[in-house]
Structure formats: C-alpha cells, structure tokens
C-alpha positions, 0 to 999 in steps of 0.5 A: 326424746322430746322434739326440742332435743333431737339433733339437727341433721344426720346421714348415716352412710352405709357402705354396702356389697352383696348384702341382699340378705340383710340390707333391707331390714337394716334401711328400714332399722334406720328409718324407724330409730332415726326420727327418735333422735334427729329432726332430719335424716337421710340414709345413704347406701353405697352399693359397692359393685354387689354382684348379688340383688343388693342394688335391686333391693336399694332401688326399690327402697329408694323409690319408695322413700325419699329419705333413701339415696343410693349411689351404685359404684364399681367394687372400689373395696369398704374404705373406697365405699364408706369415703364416698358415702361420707363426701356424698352426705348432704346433712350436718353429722354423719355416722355409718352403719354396717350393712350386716345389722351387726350394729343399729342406729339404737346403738349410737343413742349414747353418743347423740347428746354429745353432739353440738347443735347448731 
C-alpha cells in the first residue's frame, strides 16, 4: 500500500486475561501488520485481572515499545475490558483484537479502505 493511502490513525484494543501463552505473538502481529495500512497506531492491551504472567508479559512489551499501552484493571468480565480499552483510545479509529490470535490485524485489510480519511 503506498504511504498516501494508509489510513490516519488507529488503535486496536485488545482485551486480555490469562493470555501468557499467546499475547505476545499477537502485540507483535499487530505492530508488524499495522504500519502496512495506517500512518499512526497505537495497540492498547486491557489486562483484565490475569491471574497468570500476561500482565508481566504486557509490561515488558510496553517498556520496550512506545506504540504499546497497557492498562491493568481488576477482572470486570470481556464487555467490561473491550468498553475500557474502546474509551481509552487515543487515535482516530479503533478495532479490537482477540488476545487468542484467533483473528489478526491481516484479517481486517478489506474493511481499511472503507474508512473515511479525515
């Protein structure tokens, strides 16, 4: 895609708990897909009281990569964590992700051009 067609702004919200074996790989999806089709991006990640090493796992990313925010929330249930991570959003459009991998950035290509740049 050339430059002058990527999208504004975008964050994906991604709500998370007790994902230590997968939250990783998709931060990382994220932040390798989504310079392909916006100009600017954040990834929010709600850690909805994980109980396992998500949080751990969050932090580290988070220091190494300003493009990462983590908010750490008591377990409120996946409504409670996806409405957060949607009002915490800082660019213009957001999306969320399933912290399982279960669905990419990739997998949103075809809706991208839909959006309305400003």
């Amino acid at each position: 895609m050339k430059r002058e067609t990527l999208r504004p702004s975008i964050t994906i919200a991604i709500p998370a708990y007790n994902e230590e074996e997968s939250i990783e790989k998709v931060v990382k999806d994220c932040l390798k897909d989504l310079p392909k089709y916006f100009k600017d991006y954040e990834v929010l990640v709600v850690d909805d009281g994980s109980r396992d090493k998500t949080g751990e796992i969050l932090d580290r990313l988070a220091r190494s990569n300003k493009r990462i925010r983590v908010i750490h929330q008591p377990n409120g249930g996946y409504s409670k964590a996806m409405a957060v991570g949607i009002k915490s959003a800082k660019k213009e459009f957001v999306a969320y992700v399933p912290a399982d991998g279960q669905y990419l950035v990739k997998d949103m290509a075809k809706m991208y051009p839909l959006m309305e740049d400003s």
